[in-house]
C-alpha positions in Angstrom: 72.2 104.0 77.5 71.4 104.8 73.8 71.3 108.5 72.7 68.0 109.4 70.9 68.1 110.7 67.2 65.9 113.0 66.5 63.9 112.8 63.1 61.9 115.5 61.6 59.7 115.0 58.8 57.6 118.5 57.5 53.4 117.2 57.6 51.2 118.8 55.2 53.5 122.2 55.1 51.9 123.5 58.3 54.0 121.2 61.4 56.8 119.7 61.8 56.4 116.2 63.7 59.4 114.8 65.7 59.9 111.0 66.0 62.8 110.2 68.0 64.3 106.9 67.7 66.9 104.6 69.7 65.9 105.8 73.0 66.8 103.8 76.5 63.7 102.1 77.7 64.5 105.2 80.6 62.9 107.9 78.6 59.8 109.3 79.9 56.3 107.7 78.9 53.8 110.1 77.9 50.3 108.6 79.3 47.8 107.9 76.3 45.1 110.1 76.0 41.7 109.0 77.6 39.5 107.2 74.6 36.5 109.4 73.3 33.2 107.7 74.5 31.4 106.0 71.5 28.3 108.1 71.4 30.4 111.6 70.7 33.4 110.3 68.4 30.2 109.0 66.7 29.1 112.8 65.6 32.0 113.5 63.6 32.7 112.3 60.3 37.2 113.4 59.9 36.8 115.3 57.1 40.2 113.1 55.4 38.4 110.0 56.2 35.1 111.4 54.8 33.8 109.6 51.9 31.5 110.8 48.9 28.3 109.5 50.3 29.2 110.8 53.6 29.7 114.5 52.3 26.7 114.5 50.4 24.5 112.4 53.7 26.2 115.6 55.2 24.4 118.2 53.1 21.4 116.1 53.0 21.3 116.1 57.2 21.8 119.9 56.9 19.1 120.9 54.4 16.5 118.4 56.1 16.9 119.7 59.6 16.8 123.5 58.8 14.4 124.0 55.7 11.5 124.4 57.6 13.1 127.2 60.1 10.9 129.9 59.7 12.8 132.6 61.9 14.4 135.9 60.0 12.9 137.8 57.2 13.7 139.2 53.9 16.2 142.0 53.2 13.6 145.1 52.6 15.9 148.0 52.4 16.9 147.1 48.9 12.8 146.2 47.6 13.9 144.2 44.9 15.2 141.8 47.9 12.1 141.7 49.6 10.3 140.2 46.4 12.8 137.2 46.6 11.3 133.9 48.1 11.6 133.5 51.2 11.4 129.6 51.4 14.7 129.0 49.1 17.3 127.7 51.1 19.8 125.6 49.5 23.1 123.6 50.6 26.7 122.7 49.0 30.0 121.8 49.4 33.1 122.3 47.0 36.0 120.6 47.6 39.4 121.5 47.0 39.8 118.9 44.4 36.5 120.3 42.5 33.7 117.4 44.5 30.3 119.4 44.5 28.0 118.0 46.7 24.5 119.9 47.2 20.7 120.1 48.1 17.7 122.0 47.9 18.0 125.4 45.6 21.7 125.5 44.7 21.1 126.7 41.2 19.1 129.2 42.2 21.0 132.9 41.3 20.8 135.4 43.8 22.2 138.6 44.6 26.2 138.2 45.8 25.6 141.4 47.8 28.8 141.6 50.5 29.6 138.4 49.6 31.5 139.5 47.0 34.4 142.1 49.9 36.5 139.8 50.1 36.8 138.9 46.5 37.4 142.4 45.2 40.0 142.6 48.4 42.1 139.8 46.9 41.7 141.4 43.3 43.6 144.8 45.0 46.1 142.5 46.6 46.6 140.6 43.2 47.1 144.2 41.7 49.3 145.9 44.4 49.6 143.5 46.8 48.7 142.8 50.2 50.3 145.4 51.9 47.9 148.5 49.6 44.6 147.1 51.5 46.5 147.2 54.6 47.9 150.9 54.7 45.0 152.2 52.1 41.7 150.6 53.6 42.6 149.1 56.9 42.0 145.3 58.6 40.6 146.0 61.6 36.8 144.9 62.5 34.6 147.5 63.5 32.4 145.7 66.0 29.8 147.8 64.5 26.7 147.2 61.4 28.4 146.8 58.2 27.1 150.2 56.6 27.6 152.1 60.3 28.3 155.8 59.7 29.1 156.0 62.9 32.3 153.8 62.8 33.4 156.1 60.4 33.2 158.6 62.6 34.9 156.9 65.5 37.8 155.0 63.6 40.7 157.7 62.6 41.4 155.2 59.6 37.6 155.7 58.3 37.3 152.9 55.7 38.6 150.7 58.5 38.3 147.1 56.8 37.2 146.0 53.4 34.1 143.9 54.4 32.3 146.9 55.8 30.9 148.7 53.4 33.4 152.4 53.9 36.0 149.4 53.1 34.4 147.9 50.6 33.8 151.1 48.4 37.4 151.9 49.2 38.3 148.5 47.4 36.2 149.2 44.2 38.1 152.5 44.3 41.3 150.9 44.3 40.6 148.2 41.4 42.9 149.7 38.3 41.2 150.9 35.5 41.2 153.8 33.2 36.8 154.0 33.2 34.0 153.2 35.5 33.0 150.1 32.6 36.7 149.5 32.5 36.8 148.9 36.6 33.5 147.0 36.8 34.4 144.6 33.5 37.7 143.7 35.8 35.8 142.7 38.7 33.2 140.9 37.0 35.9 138.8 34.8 37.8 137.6 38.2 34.6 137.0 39.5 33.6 134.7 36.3 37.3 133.2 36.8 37.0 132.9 40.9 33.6 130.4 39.8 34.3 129.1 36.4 31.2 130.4 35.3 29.9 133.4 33.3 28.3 135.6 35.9 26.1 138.5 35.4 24.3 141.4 36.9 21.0 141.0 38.2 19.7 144.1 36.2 16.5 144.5 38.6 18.0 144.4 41.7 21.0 146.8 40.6 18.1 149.4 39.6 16.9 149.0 42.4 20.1 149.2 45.0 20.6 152.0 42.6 17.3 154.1 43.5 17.9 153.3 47.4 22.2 153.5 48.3 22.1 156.8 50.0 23.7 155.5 52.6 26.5 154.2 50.8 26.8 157.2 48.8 27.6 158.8 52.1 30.1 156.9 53.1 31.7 157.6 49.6 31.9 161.4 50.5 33.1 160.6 53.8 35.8 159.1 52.4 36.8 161.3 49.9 36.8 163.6 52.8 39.5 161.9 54.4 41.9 160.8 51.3 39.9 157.5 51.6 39.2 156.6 48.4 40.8 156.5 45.1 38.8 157.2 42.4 35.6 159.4 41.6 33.5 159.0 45.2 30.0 158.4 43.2 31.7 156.1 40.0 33.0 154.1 43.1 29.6 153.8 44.7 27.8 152.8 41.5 30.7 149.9 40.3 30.1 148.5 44.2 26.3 148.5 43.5 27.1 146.9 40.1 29.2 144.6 41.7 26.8 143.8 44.5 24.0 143.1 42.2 26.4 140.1 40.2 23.9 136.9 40.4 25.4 134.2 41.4 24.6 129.9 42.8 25.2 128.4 45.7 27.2 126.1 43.6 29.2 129.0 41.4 29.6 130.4 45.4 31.2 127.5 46.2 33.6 127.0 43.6 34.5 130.5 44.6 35.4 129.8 48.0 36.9 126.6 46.7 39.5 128.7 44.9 40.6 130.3 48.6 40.8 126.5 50.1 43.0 125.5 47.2 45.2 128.0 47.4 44.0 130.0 44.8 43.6 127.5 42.1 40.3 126.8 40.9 39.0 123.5 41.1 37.7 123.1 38.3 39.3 125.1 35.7 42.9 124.5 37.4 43.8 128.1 36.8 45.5 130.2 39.3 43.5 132.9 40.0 45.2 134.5 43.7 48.8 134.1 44.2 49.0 131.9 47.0 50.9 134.3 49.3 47.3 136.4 49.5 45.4 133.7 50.7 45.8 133.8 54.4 45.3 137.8 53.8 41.8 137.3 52.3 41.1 134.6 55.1 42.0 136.5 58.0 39.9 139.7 57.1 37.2 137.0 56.4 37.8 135.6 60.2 37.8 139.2 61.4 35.1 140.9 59.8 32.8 138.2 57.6 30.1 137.7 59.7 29.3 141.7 60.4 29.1 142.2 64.0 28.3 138.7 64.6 31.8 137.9 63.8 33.2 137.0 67.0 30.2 135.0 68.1 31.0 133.0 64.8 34.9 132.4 64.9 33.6 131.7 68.7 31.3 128.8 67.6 32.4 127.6 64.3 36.1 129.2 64.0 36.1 129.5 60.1 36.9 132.2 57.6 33.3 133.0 56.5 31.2 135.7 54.3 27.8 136.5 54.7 25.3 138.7 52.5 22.3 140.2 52.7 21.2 138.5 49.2 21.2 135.4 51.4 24.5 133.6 50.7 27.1 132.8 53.3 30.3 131.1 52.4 33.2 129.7 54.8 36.4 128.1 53.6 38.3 125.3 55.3 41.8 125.6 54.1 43.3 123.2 52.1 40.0 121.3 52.4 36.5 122.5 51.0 34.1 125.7 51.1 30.9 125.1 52.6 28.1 127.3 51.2 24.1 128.0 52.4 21.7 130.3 51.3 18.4 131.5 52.1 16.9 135.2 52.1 15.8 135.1 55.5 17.8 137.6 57.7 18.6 137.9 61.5 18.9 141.6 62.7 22.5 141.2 61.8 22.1 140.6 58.4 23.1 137.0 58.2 21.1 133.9 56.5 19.4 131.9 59.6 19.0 128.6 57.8 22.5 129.1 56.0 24.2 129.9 59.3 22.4 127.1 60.8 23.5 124.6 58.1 27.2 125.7 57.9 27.4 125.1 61.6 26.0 121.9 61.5 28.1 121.0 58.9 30.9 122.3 60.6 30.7 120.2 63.6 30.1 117.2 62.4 33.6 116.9 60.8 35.3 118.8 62.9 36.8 121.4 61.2 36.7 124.3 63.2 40.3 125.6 62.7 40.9 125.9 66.8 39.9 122.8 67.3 36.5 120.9 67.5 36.7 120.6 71.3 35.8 116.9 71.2 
């Protein structure tokens, strides 16, 4: 009887696959799996076999089917997001290797409101490193509303993760600078290198946030209570307000997230922006904590690293692969986008990229 050689060969940096060669016709025969049935393998297009006019059909199917959904409404906490149109709703994908493919009102600027957590997160880490948002903010979800006051209360760590909003104040806090301009001209430039675009503030929805964040000025003393946040408590509050009020496309958004799939590289530009060791940081708090406290119904039904906002934008990143964006202003009591949830998750399935598995 011949011995078997085993033969390892490393597959796309994430698996090792083992051939073994030269075995006796006695070795064990592993049964072959059970074919699909025609009608469901059908519903998938393999996001490596995917082709440019099936991406785009993609975003197409996804913008048809949900543009008429009529459920959620408007943001009205902040009043300047109230005045936003509710009927926008637009669709994209960016690849890792810079493909846009889009429909509907993807150059339309909105409001990055939380969309922008994770971002500022990964400009700490690329600062201080992973470990400072980790021991200084926390990672943990909450379970709770993003701007809860009570999970302050209830969490000894306070800020607890940075895509609640304790967190995400905490974050701005952290961001090094010597002036409040100083701090908010930092974010803003890794934003404009995150999108390969020249972002800017939405003026009238800043005033606006402005004239309404009691809330978050709360949280802001509650931290500073605690040893929670590292700067001046209000200059913090009014950079994150700043920073929330940053305009920015569903295409710019996507480009964004693109950086995250490709390891940190923009697409387009080709410049490093996040080391790539940060990268599985930024997604994991996304897994964790993105979706507010519909965050476990959404790693439950579309398992991907995602961001929502109440501006309307939602972005989620498939590794190595593409970001998908949607937005839309209308909300569900969460907070989240109804037609750009609805779209990423139809997007979603059909290739099959949930990251446990599509289940088919």
């Amino acid at each position: 009887m011949r011995s078997c050689q085993r033969l390892s060969r490393p597959f796309v940096g994430i698996v090792t696959i083992v051939f073994l060669t030269g075995c006796a016709a006695s070795q064990p025969r592993v049964a072959p799996a059970p074919p699909v049935p025609a009608a469901r393998a059908a519903t998938a297009v393999a996001p490596a076999a995917a082709t440019t006019a099936d991406l785009q059909q993609l975003v197409n199917d996804a913008y048809a089917r949900f543009k008429d959904v009529r459920d959620g409404t408007n943001a009205d906490y902040i009043p300047e997001l109230a005045k936003v149109p509710s009927d926008l709703f637009g669709v994209a994908i960016v690849t890792a290797r810079g493909d846009t493919y889009s429909a509907g009102d993807v150059d339309h600027a909105f409001s990055i409101q939380s969309v922008s957590k994770p971002f500022t997160a990964a400009l700490v880490m690329e600062q201080q490193g992973s470990d400072a948002i980790a021991q200084k903010i926390g990672v943990e979800p909450t379970g709770l509303k993003f701007n809860s006051i009570l999970a302050t209360q209830i969490i000894p760590q306070v800020s607890v993760n940075p895509l609640v909003n304790s967190g995400a104040i905490a974050s701005v806090s952290m961001v090094q600078a010597k002036s409040a301009k100083e701090r908010f001209n930092t974010i803003l430039d890794y934003f404009d290198r995150l999108s390969g675009a020249k972002l800017k503030v939405i003026e009238d929805v800043y005033k606006s946030e402005a004239a309404t964040n009691q809330r978050n000025r709360a949280h802001a003393y509650i931290l500073a209570a605690e040893e929670r946040i590292y700067s001046d408590p209000m200059e913090a509050v009014d950079v994150y307000t700043r920073q929330c009020s940053i305009g920015v496309t569903a295409k710019q958004l996507g480009v964004m997230g693109a950086t995250l799939a490709n390891n940190g590289v923009n697409p387009i530009t080709q410049q490093r922006v996040l080391e790539a060791k940060y990268v599985p940081k930024v997604l994991a708090i996304m897994m964790m904590a993105g979706f507010y406290n519909e965050s476990g119904m959404w790693a439950y039904s579309a398992g991907l690293p995602a961001k929502t906002g109440v501006g309307g934008g939602i972005v989620a990143v498939v590794p190595g692969k593409m970001a998908i964006v949607g937005f839309s202003p209308r909300l569900n009591p969460a907070g989240n986008s109804v037609r750009a949830t609805k779209a990423i998750q139809y997007i979603t399935d059909q290739l099959g990229v949930n990251l446990f598995g599509s289940g088919r």
